[in-house]
C-alpha positions as CSV (number, residue, x, y, z in Angstrom):
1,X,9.0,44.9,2.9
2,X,12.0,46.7,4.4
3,X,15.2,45.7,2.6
4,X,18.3,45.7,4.0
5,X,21.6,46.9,1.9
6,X,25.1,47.9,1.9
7,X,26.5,51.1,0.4
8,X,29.8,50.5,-1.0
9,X,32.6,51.7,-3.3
10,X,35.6,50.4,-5.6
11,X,37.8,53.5,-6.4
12,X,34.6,55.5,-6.1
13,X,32.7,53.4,-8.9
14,X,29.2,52.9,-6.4
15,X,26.9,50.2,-5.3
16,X,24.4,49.2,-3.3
17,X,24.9,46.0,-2.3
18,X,21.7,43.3,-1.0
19,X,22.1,40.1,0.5
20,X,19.5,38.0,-1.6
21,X,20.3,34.7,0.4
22,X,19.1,35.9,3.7
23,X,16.1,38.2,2.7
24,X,13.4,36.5,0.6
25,X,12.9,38.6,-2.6
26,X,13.4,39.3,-5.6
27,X,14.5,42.2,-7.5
28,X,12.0,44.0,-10.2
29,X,13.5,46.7,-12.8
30,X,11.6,49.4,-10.5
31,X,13.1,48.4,-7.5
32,X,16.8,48.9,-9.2
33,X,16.2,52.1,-10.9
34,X,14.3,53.5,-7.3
35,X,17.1,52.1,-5.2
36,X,19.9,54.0,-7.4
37,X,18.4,57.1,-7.7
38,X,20.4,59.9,-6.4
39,X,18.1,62.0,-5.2
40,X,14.9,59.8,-4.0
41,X,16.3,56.4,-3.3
42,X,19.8,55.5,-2.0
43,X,22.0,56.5,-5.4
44,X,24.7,54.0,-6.7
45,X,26.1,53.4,-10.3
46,X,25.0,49.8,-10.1
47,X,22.9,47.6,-7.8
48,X,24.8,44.5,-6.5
49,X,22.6,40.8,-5.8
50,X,24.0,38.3,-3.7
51,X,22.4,34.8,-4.6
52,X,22.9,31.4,-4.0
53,X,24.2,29.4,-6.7
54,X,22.6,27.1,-9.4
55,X,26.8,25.6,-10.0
56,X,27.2,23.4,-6.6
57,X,30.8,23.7,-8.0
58,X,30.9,27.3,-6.8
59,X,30.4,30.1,-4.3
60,X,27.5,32.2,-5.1
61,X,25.8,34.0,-8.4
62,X,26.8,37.5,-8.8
63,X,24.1,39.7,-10.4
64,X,24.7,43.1,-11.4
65,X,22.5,45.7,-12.4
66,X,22.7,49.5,-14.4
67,X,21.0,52.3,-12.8
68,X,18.4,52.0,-15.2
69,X,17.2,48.7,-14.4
70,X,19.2,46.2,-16.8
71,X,20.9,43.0,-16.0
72,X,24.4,43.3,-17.3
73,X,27.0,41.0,-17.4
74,X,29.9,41.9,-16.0
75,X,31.6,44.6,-13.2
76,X,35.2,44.1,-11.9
77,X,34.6,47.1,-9.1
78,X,31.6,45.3,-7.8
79,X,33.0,42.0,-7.4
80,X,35.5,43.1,-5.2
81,X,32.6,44.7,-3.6
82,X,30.9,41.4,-3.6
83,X,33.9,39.5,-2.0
84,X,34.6,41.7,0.6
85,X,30.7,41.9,1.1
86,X,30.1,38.1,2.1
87,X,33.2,38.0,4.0
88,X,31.6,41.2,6.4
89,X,28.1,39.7,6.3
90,X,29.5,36.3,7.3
91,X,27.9,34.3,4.4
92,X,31.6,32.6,4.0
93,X,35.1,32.6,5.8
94,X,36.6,31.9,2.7
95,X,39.6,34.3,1.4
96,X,39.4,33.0,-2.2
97,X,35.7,32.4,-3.4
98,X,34.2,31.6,-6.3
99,X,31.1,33.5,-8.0
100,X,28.8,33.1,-10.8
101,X,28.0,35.7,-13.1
102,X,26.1,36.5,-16.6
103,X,29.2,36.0,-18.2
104,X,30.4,33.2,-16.7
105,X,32.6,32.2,-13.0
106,X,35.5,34.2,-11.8
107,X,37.6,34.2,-8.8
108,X,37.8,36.4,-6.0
109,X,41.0,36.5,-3.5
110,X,40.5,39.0,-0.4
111,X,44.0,40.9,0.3
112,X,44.3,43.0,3.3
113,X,43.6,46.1,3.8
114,X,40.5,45.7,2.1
115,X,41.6,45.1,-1.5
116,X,40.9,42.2,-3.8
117,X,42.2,40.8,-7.1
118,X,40.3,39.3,-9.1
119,X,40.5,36.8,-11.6
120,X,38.4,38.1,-14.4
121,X,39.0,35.3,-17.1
122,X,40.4,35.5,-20.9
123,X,39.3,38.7,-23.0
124,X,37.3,38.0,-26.0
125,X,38.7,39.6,-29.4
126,X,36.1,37.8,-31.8
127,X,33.9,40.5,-33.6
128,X,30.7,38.2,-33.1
129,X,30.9,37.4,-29.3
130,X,31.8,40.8,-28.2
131,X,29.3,41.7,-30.1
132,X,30.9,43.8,-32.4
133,X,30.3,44.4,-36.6
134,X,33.2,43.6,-38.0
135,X,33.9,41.1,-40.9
136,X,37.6,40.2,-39.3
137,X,39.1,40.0,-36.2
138,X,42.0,43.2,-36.2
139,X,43.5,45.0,-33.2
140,X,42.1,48.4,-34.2
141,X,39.0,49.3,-35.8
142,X,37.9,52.4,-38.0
143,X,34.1,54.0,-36.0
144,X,32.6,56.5,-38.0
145,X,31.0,58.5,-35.4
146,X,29.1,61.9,-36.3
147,X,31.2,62.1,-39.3
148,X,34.4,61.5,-37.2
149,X,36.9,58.3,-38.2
150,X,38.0,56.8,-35.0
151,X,40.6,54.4,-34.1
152,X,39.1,52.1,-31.3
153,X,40.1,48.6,-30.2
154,X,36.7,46.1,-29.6
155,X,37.1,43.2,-26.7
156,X,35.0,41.9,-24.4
157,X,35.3,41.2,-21.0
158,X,32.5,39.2,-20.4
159,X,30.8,42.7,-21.6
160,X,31.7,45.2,-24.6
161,X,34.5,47.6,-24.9
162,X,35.5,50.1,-27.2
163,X,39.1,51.7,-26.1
164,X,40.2,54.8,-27.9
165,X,43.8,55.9,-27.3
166,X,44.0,59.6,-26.5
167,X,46.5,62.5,-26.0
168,X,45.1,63.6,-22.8
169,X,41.8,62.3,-20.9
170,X,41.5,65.8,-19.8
171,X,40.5,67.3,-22.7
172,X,38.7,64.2,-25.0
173,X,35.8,64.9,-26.2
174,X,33.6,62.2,-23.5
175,X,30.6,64.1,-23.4
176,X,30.2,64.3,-26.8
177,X,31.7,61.0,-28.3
178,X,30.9,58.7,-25.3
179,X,27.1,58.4,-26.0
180,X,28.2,58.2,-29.8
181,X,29.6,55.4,-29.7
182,X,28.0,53.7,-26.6
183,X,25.1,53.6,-28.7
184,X,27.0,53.0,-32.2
185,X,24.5,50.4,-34.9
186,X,28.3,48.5,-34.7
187,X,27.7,47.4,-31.2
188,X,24.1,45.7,-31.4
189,X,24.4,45.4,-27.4
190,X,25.4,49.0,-26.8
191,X,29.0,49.2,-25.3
192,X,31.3,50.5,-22.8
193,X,33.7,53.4,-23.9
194,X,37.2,53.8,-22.6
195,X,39.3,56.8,-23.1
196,X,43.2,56.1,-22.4
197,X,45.7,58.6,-22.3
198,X,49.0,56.2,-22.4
199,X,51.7,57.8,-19.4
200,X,54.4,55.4,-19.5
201,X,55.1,51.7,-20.6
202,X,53.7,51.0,-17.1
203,X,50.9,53.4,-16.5
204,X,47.9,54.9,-17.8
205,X,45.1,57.4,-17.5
206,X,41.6,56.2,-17.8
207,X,37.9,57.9,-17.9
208,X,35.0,55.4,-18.5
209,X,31.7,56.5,-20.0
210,X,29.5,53.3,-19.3
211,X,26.3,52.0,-21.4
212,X,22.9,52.8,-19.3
213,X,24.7,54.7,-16.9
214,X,27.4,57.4,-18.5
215,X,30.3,58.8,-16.9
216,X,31.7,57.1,-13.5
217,X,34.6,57.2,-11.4
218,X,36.1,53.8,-12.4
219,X,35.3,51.0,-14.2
220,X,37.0,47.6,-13.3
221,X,36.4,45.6,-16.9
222,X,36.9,49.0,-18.4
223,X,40.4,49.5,-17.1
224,X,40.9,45.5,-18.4
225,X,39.6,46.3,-21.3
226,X,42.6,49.4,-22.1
227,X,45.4,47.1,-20.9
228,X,44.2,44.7,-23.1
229,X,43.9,46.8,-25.9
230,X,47.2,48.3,-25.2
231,X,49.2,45.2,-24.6
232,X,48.3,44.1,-27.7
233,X,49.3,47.2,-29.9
234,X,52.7,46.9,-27.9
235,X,52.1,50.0,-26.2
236,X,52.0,49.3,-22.3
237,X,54.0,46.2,-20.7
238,X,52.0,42.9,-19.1
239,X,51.6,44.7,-15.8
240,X,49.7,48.5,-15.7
241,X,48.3,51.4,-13.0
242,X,45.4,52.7,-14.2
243,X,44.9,56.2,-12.5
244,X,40.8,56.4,-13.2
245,X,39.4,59.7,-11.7
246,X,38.1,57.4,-8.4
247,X,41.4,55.8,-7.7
248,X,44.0,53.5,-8.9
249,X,43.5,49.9,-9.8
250,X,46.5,47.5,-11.2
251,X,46.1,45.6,-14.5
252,X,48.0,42.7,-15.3
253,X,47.5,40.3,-18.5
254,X,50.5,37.6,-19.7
255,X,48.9,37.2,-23.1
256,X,46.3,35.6,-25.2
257,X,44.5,32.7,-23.7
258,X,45.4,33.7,-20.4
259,X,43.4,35.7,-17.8
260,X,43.4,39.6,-16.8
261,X,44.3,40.2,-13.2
262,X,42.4,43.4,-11.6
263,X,43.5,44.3,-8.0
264,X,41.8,47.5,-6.2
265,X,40.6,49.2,-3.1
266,X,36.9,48.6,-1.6
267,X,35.2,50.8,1.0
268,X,32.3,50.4,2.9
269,X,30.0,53.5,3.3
270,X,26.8,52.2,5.5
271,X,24.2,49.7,6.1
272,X,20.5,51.1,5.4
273,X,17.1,49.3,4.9
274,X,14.6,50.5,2.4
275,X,11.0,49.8,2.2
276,X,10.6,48.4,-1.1
């Protein structure tokens, strides 16, 4: 079958995007992992599924998929990728839309200039629905990682994060401690590691080293996940930049209970069709 697809970026995190409405079929773990290969398939961080919904109350289900064939929950570059997606392929006209996802429905509101802010719901700070292995809820956490104590902060939003404050994201240690702790026996669902070099009340620096995938060039819930973190430590104010090596993306969060506001760029590479 030949598939059809859309290459697309948000601040250089990567996707291939497929219309699963229009075209009859159904993705398999091979199909993912062939179709994000960077060197004998089309190459993308995560592979994007456009469905219809099983809520009549909303839009369409959002499914997102690691390089390595797993359904995750959660990716804040790829649903503005998504929205601006369905708006191009004409499967809506709708400016605000509503999606589906592992995690649960958030909204979509398509700026101009191809940017999108999206409502990504309430963090989650609870050890156990994280899932993280802590007796207490706290801010910060001690992570003993290859005999190294480090000072993280756990949330979830709608997937694990770990944030760790740093002096400079230049010269952490990512290589070395992302896969530490992305694969940590405290985070039974591996996790997402953020590494934020605080700039001013207003702006930070962020690299991302993300579970089944490593390093990327932005990370939508990851950058969430920091302002979170740092809001809460008193660090940053309730609206942030996050410079992330791809591009900028701004952060806002009012407090607990209410929901984290991602805005960002999308681009549109190219249309392709694979045989599958």
């Amino acid at each position: 079958m030949q598939l059809n697809f859309t290459k697309m970026h948000g601040a250089g995190n990567d996707f291939v995007v497929i219309d699963l409405i229009s075209q009859n079929y159904t993705l398999r773990p091979q199909d993912v992992r062939r179709l994000a290969d960077r060197h004998f398939g089309v190459g993308c961080d995560q592979v994007l599924a456009v469905e219809a919904p099983d809520n009549p109350q909303v839009d369409f289900r959002y499914r997102i998929y690691n390089a390595d064939g797993n359904e995750v929950q959660q990716c804040g570059n790829g649903a503005r990728c998504f929205a601006i997606f369905v708006r191009e392929k004409k499967l809506t006209r709708k400016r605000t839309i509503s999606v589906e996802t592992a995690a649960g429905v958030i909204e979509l509101r398509v700026l101009g200039n191809h940017e999108v802010e999206v409502d990504m719901g309430s963090p989650e700070f609870e050890p156990e629905k994280i899932p993280f292995a802590a007796a207490t809820r706290q801010n910060s956490y001690t992570l003993l990682a290859d005999n190294t104590e480090l000072e993280i902060g756990s949330v979830s939003m709608g997937n694990p994060h770990a944030v760790l404050r740093v002096e400079s994201t230049s010269t952490s240690e990512i290589d070395r401690l992302g896969p530490l702790i992305e694969s940590h026996p405290d985070f039974p669902q591996r996790v997402n590691v953020s590494f934020m070099q605080i700039v001013a009340k207003n702006k930070i620096k962020l690299r991302v080293y993300e579970r089944s995938v490593g390093e990327t060039l932005a990370c939508g819930t990851g950058a969430c996940a920091a302002v979170v973190y740092g809001i809460l430590c008193g660090w940053l104010s309730d609206s942030v930049t996050v410079a992330l090596p791809g591009g900028k993306l701004s952060v806002s969060w009012a407090g607990e209970g209410q929901p984290v506001i991602m805005t960002g760029p999308t681009a549109v590479v190219f249309d392709g069709s694979i045989k599958i």
